[in-house]
C-alpha positions as CSV (number, residue, x, y, z in Angstrom):
1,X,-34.3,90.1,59.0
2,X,-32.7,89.6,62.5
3,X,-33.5,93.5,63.4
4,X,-37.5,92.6,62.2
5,X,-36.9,89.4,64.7
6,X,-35.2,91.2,67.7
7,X,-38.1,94.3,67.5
8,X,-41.2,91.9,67.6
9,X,-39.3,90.0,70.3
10,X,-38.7,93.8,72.2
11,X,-42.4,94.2,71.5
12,X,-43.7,90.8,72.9
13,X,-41.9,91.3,75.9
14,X,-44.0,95.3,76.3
15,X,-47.2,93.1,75.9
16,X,-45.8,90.7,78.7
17,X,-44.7,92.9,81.1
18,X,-47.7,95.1,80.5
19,X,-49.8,92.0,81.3
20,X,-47.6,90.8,84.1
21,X,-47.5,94.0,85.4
22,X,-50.5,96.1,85.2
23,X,-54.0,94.3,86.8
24,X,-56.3,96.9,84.8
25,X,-54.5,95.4,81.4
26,X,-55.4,92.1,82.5
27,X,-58.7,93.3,83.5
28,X,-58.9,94.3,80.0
29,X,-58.1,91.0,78.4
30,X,-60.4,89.2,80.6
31,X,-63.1,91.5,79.6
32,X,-62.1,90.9,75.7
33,X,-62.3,87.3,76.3
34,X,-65.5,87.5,77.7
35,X,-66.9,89.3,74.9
36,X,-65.4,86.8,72.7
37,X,-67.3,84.4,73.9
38,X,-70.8,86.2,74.3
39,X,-70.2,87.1,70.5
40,X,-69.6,83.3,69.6
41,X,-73.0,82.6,71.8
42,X,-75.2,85.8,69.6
43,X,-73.7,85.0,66.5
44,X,-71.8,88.4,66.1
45,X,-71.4,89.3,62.0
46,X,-68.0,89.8,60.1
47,X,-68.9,93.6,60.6
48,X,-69.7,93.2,64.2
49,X,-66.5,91.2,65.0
50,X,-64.2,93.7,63.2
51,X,-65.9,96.5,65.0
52,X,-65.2,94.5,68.5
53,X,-62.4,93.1,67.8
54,X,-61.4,97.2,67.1
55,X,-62.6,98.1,70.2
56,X,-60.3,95.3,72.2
57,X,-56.9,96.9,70.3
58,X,-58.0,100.5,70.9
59,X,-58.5,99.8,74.4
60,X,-55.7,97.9,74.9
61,X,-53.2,100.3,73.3
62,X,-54.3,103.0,75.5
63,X,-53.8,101.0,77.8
64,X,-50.1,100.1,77.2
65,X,-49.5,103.8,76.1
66,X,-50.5,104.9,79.3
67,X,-48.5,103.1,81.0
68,X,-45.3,104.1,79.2
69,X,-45.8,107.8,79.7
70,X,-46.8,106.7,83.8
71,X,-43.0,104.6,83.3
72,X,-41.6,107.5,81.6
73,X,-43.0,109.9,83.7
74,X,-41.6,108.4,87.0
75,X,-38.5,108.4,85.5
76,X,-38.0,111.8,84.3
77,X,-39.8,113.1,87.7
78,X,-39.2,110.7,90.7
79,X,-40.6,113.5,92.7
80,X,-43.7,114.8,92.6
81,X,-44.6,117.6,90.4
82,X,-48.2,119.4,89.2
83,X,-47.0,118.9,85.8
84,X,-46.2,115.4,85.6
85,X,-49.2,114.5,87.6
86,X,-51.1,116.3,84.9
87,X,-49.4,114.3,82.1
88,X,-50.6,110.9,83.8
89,X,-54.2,112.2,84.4
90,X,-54.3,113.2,80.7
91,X,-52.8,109.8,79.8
92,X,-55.3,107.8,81.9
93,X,-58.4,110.2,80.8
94,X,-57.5,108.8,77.3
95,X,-57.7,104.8,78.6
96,X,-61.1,106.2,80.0
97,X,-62.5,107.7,77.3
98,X,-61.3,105.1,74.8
99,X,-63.0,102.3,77.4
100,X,-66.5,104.2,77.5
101,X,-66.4,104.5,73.6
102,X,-65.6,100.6,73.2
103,X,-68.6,99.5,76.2
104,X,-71.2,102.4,74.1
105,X,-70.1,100.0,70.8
106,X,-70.5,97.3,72.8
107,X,-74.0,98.2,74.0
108,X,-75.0,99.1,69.9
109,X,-73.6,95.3,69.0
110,X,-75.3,93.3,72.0
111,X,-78.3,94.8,73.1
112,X,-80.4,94.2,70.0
113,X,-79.2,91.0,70.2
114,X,-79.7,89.9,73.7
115,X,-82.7,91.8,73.6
């Protein structure tokens, strides 16, 4: 039971420092929070708020796994090198698409209603 304790504990303090740490994580949250609250306002369904609420994680993991290959990356290569370079764009081009799919979901969700 303590090793279950101490590995949510090592993951809570990932989700801090990625919050303390990176502003387009934060940006991220704020964005989530105001979705929240324009799905409160139009009513969202149990469907829609699963499919947002989906959205916010997959975003937000990118997120957080692109930063540990950038961390890891800058570790393993302090200097610079094509290859590593490559790895971060890769890494970041996931963040990107994964953001574009959750604001085309978004649009699907919200538009009809707002409309």
């Amino acid at each position: 039971m303590k090793k279950v304790v101490r590995s949510f504990g090592f993951a809570g303090k990932g989700i801090a420092w990625s919050f303390r740490t990176q502003f387009n994580f934060r940006i991220h949250i704020i964005a989530a929070l105001l979705v929240t609250g324009l799905g409160w306002w139009v009513r969202l369904s149990l469907t829609e708020w699963v499919c947002v609420v989906l959205c916010f994680a997959m975003v937000m993991v990118t997120e957080m796994v692109n930063t540990a290959i950038e961390v890891l990356v800058d570790l393993v290569s302090p200097g610079y090198h094509s290859k590593a370079g490559l790895v971060k764009d890769i890494a970041a081009g996931a963040v990107l698409i994964s953001a574009i799919l959750a604001a085309i979901i978004g649009c699907v969700i919200f538009i009809p209603k707002l409309w």
